[in-house]
C-alpha positions as CSV (number, residue, x, y, z in Angstrom):
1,X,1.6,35.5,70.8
2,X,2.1,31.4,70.9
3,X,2.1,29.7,73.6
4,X,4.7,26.3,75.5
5,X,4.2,23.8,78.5
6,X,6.6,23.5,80.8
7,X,8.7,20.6,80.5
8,X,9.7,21.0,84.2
9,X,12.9,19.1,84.3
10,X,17.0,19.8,83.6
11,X,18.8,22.8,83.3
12,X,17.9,25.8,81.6
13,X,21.1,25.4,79.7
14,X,20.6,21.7,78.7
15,X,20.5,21.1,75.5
16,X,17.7,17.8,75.2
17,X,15.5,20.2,77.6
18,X,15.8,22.9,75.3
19,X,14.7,20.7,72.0
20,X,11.7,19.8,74.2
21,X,11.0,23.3,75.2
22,X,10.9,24.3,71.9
23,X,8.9,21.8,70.3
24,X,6.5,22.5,72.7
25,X,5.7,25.9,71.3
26,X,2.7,26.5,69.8
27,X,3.2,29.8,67.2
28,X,0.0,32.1,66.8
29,X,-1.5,30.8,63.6
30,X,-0.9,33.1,60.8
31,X,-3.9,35.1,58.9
32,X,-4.7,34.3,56.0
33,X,-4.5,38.2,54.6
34,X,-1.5,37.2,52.9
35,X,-2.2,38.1,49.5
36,X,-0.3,41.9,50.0
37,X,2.8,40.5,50.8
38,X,5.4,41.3,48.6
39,X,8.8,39.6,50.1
40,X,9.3,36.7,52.2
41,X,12.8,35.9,53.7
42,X,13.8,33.4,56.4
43,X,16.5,34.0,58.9
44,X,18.2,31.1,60.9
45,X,18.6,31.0,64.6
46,X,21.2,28.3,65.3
47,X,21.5,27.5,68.9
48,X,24.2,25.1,70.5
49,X,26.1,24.9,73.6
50,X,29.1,26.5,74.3
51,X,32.8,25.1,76.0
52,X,30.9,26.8,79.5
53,X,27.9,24.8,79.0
54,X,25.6,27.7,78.2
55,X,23.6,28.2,75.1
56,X,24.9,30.2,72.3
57,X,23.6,31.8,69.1
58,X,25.7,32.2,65.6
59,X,25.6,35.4,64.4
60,X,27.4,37.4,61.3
61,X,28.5,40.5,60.6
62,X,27.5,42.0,57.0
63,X,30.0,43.5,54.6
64,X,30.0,46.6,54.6
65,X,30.1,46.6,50.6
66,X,26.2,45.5,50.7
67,X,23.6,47.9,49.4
68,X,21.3,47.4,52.1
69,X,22.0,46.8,56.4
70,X,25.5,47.0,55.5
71,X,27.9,46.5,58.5
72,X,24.9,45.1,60.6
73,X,24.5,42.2,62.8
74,X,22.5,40.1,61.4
75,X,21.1,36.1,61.6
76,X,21.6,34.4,58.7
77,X,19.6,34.4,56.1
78,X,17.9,35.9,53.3
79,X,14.9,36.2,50.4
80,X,13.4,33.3,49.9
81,X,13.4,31.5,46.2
82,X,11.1,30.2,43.7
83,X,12.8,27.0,44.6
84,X,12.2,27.0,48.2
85,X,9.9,24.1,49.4
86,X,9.3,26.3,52.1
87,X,10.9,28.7,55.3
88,X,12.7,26.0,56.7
89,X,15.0,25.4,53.0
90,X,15.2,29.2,52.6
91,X,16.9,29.5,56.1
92,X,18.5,26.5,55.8
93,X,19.8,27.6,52.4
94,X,21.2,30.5,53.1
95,X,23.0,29.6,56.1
96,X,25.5,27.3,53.7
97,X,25.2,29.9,51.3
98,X,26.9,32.7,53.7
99,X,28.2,31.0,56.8
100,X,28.8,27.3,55.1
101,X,27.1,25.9,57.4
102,X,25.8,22.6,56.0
103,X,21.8,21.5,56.2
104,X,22.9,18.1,57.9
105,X,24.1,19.5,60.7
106,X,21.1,21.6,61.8
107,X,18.3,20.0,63.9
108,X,15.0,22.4,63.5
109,X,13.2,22.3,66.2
110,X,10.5,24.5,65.8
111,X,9.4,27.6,63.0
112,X,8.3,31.4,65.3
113,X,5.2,33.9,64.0
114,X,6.7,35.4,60.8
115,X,7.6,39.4,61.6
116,X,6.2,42.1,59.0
117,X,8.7,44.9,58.7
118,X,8.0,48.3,57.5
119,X,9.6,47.8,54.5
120,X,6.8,45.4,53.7
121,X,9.0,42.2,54.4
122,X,7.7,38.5,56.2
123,X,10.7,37.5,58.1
124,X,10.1,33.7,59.7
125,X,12.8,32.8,61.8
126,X,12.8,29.3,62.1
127,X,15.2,27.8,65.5
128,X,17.7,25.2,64.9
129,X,20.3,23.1,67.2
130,X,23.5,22.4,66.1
131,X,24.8,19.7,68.1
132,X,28.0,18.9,66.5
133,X,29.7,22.0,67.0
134,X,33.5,20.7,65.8
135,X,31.5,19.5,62.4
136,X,31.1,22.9,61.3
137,X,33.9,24.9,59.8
138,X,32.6,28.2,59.1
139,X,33.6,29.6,55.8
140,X,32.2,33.3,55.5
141,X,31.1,34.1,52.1
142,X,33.6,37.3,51.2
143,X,30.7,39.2,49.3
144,X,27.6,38.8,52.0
145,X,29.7,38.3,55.3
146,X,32.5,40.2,56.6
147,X,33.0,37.9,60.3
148,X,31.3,35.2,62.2
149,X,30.5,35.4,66.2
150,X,28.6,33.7,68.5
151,X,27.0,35.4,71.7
152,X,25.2,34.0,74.9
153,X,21.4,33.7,74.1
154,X,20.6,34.6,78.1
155,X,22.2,38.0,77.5
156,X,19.4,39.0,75.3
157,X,17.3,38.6,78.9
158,X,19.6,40.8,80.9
159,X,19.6,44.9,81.0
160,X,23.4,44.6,81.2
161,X,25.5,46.2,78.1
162,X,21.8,47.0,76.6
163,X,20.2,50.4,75.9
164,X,16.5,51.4,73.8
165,X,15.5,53.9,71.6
166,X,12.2,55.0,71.5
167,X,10.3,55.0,68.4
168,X,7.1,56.1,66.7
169,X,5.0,54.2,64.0
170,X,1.4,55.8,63.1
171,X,1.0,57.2,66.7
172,X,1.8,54.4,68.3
173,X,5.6,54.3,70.4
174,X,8.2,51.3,70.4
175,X,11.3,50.4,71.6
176,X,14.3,49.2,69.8
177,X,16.7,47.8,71.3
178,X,20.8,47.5,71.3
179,X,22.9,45.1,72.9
180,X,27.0,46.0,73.1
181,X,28.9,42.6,73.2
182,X,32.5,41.7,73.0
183,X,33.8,38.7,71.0
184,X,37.1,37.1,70.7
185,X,36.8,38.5,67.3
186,X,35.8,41.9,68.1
187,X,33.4,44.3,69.5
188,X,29.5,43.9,68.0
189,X,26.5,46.1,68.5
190,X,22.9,43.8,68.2
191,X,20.2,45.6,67.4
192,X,16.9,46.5,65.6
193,X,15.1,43.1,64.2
194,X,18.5,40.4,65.1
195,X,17.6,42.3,68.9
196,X,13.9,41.8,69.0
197,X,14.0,37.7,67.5
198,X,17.1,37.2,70.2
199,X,14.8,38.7,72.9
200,X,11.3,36.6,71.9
201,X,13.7,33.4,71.2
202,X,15.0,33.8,74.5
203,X,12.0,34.4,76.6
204,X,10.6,30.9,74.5
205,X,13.5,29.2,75.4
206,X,14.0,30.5,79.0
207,X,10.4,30.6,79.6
208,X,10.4,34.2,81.2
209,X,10.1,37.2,79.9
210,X,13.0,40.3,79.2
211,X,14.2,42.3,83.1
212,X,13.5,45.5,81.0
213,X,10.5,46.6,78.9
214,X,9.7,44.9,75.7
215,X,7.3,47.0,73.5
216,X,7.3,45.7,70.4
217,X,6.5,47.6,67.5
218,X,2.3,47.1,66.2
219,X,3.7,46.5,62.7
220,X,5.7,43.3,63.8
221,X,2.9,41.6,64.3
222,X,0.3,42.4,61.1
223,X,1.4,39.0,59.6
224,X,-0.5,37.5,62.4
225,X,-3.1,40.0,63.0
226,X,-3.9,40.4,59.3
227,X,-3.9,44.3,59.4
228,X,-1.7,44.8,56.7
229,X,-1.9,48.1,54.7
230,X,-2.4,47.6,51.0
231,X,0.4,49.1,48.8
């Protein structure tokens, strides 16, 4: 996976060290065995500090009238469009579009290795800091977004209130992994893909890795690889 130097100075919940950390990362370069791909979406993970000076992540929860991940925990985001420049717009995009969370107020800092999912999806989440926290009013959309939370991004280092399930894909055994955590809003279970980009954005950020076993499915990583399977 990509690489990042050390910065070596300030807290590891400062938020000018953390905009050096990550600009510092260098993502694996993509192959170019592209041509399969069939979707392409962009999810947004917006990082700023919270009132205890630790670094926090936005998170929604989906309605639970969508056709697809309903009720999940998700980042936000979504497909990208023909009118997309690129990942960065499509994330960016659909942030305002569900959360209303305007483009302005978003510093993107750096873009990770797009995931491939089994349902034959590139997900790029790209890594943003919002530093004006009292700028943004969030304003759910009522079709896409049924409540708005935020969560510590250090938890998604700890083995506290997590627990894995072991998987299978083509022989090969992964973990996936589920976080319980308590809002002021409610109670939220983070899992699956929102789990896995949490855990690689926090081991970039935090430069260490996870106090439990990662394993990562083999499929995640085919964008990168190139071993894709045709349709």
């Amino acid at each position: 996976m990509g690489s990042y130097k050390d910065p070596n100075h300030g807290s590891d919940d400062d938020v000018e060290n953390l905009v050096q950390r990550l600009r510092l990362y260098k993502p694996t370069p993509v192959s170019d065995e592209t041509e399969f791909y069939v979707k392409r979406a962009a999810v947004l993970v917006c990082i700023f500090q919270g009132n205890n000076g630790d670094l926090r992540v936005i998170l929604t929860k989906r309605s639970s009238s969508l056709s697809s991940h309903s009720g999940e925990v998700a980042l936000p985001g979504g497909k990208q469009e023909e009118t997309d420049i690129d990942d960065i717009q499509t994330a960016l995009r659909e942030a305002k579009e569900e959360i209303g969370l305007e483009p302005s107020l978003v510093n993107v800092v750096t873009v990770l290795e797009p995931v491939f999912t089994k349902h034959r999806m590139i997900v790029v989440p790209v890594v943003g800091i919002l530093s004006d926290t009292k700028a943004f009013d969030p304003c759910p959309c009522a079709d896409e977004v049924e409540a708005i939370f935020d969560a510590p991004l250090k938890m998604f280092l700890k083995d506290e209130n997590r627990w894995a399930e072991e998987k299978e894909w083509k022989g090969e055994k992964y973990l996936l992994h589920y976080f319980d955590y308590e809002a002021e809003n409610g109670k939220y279970l983070i899992w699956a893909f929102t789990a896995g980009v949490l855990i690689r954005v926090a081991s970039i950020v935090y430069q260490r890795p996870p106090a439990f076993l990662e394993l990562r499915p083999r499929f995640w990583d085919m964008a990168i690889t190139g071993d894709i399977p045709k349709p």
